[in-house]
C-alpha positions as CSV (number, residue, x, y, z in Angstrom):
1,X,154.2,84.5,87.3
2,X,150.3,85.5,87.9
3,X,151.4,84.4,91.6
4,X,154.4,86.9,91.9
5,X,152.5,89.9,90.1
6,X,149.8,89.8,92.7
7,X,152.7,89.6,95.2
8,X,154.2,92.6,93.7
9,X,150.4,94.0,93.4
10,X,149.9,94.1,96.8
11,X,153.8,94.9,98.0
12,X,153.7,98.4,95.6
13,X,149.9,99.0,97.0
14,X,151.4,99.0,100.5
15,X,154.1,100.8,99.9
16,X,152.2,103.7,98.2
17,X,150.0,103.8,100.9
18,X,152.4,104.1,103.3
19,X,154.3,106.8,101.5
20,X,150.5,108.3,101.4
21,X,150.3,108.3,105.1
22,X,153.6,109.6,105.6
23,X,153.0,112.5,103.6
24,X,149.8,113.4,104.9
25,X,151.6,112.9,108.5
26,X,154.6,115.2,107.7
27,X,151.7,117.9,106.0
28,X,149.7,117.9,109.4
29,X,152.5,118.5,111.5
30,X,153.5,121.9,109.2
31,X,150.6,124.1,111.0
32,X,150.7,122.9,114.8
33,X,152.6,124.3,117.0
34,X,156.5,123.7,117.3
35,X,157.2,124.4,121.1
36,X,155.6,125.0,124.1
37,X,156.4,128.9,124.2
38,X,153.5,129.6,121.5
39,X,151.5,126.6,122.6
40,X,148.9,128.6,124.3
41,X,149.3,131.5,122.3
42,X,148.2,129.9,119.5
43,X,144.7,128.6,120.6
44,X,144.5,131.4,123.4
45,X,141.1,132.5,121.7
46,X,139.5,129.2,121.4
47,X,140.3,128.8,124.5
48,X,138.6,131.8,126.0
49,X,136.0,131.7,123.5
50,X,134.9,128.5,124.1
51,X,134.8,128.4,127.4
52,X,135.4,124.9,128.4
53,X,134.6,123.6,131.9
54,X,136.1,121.1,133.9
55,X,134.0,117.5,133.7
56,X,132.2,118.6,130.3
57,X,130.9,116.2,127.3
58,X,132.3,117.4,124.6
59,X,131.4,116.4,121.1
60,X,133.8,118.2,117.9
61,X,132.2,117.5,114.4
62,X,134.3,117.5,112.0
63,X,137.3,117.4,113.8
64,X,140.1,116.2,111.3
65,X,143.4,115.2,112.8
66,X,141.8,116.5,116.6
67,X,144.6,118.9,116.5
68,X,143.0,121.8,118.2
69,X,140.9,119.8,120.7
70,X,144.1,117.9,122.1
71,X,145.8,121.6,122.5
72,X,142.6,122.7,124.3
73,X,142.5,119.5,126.5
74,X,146.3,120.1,127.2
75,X,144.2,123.0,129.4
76,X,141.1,121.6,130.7
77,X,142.3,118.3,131.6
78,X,139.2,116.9,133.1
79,X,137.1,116.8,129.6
80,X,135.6,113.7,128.2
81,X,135.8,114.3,124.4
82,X,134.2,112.7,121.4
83,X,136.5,113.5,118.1
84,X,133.8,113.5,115.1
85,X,134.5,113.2,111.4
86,X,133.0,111.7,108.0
87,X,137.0,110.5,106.7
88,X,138.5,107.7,108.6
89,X,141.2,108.2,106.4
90,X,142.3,111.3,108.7
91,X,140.8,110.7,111.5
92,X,141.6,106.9,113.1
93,X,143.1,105.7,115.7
94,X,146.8,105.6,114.5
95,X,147.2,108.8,113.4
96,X,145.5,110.2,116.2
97,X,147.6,109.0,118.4
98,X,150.5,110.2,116.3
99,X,149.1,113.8,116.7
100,X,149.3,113.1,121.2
101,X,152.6,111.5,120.9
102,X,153.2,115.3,118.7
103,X,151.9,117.0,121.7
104,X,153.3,114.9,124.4
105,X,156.7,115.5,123.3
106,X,155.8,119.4,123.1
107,X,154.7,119.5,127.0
108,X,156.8,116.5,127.8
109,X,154.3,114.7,129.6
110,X,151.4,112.5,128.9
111,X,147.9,113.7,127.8
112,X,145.8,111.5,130.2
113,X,142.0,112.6,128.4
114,X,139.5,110.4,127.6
115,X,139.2,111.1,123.5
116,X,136.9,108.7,121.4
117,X,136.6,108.6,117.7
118,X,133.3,108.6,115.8
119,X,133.0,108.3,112.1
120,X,129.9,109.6,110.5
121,X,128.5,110.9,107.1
122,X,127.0,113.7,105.2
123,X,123.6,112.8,106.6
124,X,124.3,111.5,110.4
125,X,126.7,112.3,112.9
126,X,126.6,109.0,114.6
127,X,126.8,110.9,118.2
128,X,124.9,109.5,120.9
129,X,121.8,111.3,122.3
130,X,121.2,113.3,125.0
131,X,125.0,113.5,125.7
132,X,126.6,116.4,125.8
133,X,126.9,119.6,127.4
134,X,129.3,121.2,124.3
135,X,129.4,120.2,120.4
136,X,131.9,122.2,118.5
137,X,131.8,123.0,114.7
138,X,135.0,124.6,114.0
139,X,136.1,125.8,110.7
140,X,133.3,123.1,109.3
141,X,130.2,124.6,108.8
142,X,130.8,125.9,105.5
143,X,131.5,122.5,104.3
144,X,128.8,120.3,105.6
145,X,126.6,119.7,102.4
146,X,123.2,118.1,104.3
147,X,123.0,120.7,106.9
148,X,119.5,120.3,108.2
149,X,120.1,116.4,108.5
150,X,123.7,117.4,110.9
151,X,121.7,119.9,112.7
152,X,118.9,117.9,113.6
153,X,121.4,115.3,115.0
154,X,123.2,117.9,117.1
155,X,120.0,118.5,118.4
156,X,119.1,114.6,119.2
157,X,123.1,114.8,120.9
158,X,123.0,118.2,123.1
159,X,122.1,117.9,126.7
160,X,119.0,119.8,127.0
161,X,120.8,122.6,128.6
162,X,123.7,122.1,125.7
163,X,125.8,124.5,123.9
164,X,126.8,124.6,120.0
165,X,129.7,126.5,119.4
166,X,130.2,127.2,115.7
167,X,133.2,129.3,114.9
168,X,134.1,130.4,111.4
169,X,135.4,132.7,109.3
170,X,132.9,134.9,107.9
171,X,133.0,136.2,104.5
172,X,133.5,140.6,104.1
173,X,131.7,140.1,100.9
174,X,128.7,137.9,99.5
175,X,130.3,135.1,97.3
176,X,133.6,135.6,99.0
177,X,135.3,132.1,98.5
178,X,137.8,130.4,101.0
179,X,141.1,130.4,100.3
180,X,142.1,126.9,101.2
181,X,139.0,124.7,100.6
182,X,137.6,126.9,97.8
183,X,134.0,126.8,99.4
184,X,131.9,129.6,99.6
185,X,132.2,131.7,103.2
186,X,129.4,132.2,104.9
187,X,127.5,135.5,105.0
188,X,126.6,136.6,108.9
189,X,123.1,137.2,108.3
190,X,122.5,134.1,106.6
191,X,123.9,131.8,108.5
192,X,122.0,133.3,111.8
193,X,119.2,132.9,110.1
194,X,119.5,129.5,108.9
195,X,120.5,129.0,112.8
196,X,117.3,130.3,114.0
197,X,115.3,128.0,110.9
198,X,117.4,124.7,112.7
199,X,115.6,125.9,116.3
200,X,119.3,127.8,117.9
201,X,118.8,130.7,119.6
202,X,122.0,132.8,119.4
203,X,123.2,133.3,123.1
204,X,126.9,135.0,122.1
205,X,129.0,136.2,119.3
206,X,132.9,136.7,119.8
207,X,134.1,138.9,117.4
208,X,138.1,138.2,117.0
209,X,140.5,140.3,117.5
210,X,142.8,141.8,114.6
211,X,144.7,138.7,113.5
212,X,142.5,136.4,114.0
213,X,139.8,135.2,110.9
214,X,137.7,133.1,113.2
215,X,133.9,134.7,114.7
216,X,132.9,132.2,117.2
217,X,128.9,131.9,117.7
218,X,127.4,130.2,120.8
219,X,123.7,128.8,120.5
220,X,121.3,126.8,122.7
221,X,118.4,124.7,121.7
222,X,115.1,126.8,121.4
């Protein structure tokens, strides 16, 4: 009997956890893009704002699913990406490659882009130094608890003649809270301040168009 309970122990743990994993599949899938007609129109301002070049190291902390970075790759093909995030739970291999087979059926054709997965945690990014030309923060910021610790790291990771691109939503108000996370926003002058106390110099500030919640801020190493 203590045999078949642990049998049916583990059998019901699997079995949650796949129904788990489905259900965090099917969630994901409700924001992207369903077709290829709005495929560009949806990330059109990343993708302008951004400005991603051909043969680029790119580097996206806290990327999550790598939703938006496959999109963008979709258009700058020749990109060498590095998906960052602190939960393997949501960003691993499997269901990474569920979101490009998602995509792949959209354009109906492979995604041939070199995309590698690094895990880190509150304190380190795990990125390799001296790497890359581009590290993206988008939608994160707000969230990342041990900022000077993550910022110091994108500093170690950046090319010398790197780019951070942070883009958020910033708050209209002081103590303005996000909707879907429940963090506080950030408040503009703040957060270019704590920039400049991390050694960025702000090089660029896209404001968005009406529609569109996300400011995206470019900064180089001072």
């Amino acid at each position: 009997m203590k045999h078949l309970f642990s049998t049916l122990t583990i059998t019901l743990f699997l079995s949650f956890t796949g129904f788990a994993q489905a259900n965090k599949q099917s969630a994901k899938f409700k924001t992207f893009p369903k077709d290829s007609i709005n495929l560009k129109g949806y990330y059109r301002t990343s993708l302008k704002s951004i400005e991603i070049k051909k043969g680029e190291k790119i580097a996206s902390v806290g990327a999550g699913y790598g939703n938006q970075e496959v999109v963008m790759s979709i258009f700058n093909d020749d990109i060498d990406w590095t998906l960052q995030d602190i939960d393997s739970t949501v960003l691993n291999p499997q269901l990474f490659n569920d979101v490009l087979h998602y995509f792949e059926n959209i354009i109906k054709k492979p995604i041939k882009v070199k995309f590698s997965i690094v895990i880190g945690n509150e304190q380190k990014t795990n990125l390799s130094e001296n790497t890359y030309d581009k590290i993206l923060i988008i939608n994160t910021y707000h969230e990342i608890t041990e900022r000077a610790s993550i910022l110091a790291d994108v500093q170690r990771a950046l090319k010398k003649s790197g780019k951070i691109i942070i883009v958020e939503g910033m708050a209209k108000k002081k103590g303005q809270i996000h909707q879907g996370c429940h963090d506080l926003k950030l408040w503009e002058s703040d957060f270019l301040q704590e920039m400049e106390g991390f050694n960025f110099k702000l090089l660029n500030k896209i404001i968005p168009k009406k529609g569109n919640s996300w400011s995206y801020y470019t900064f180089e190493k001072m």
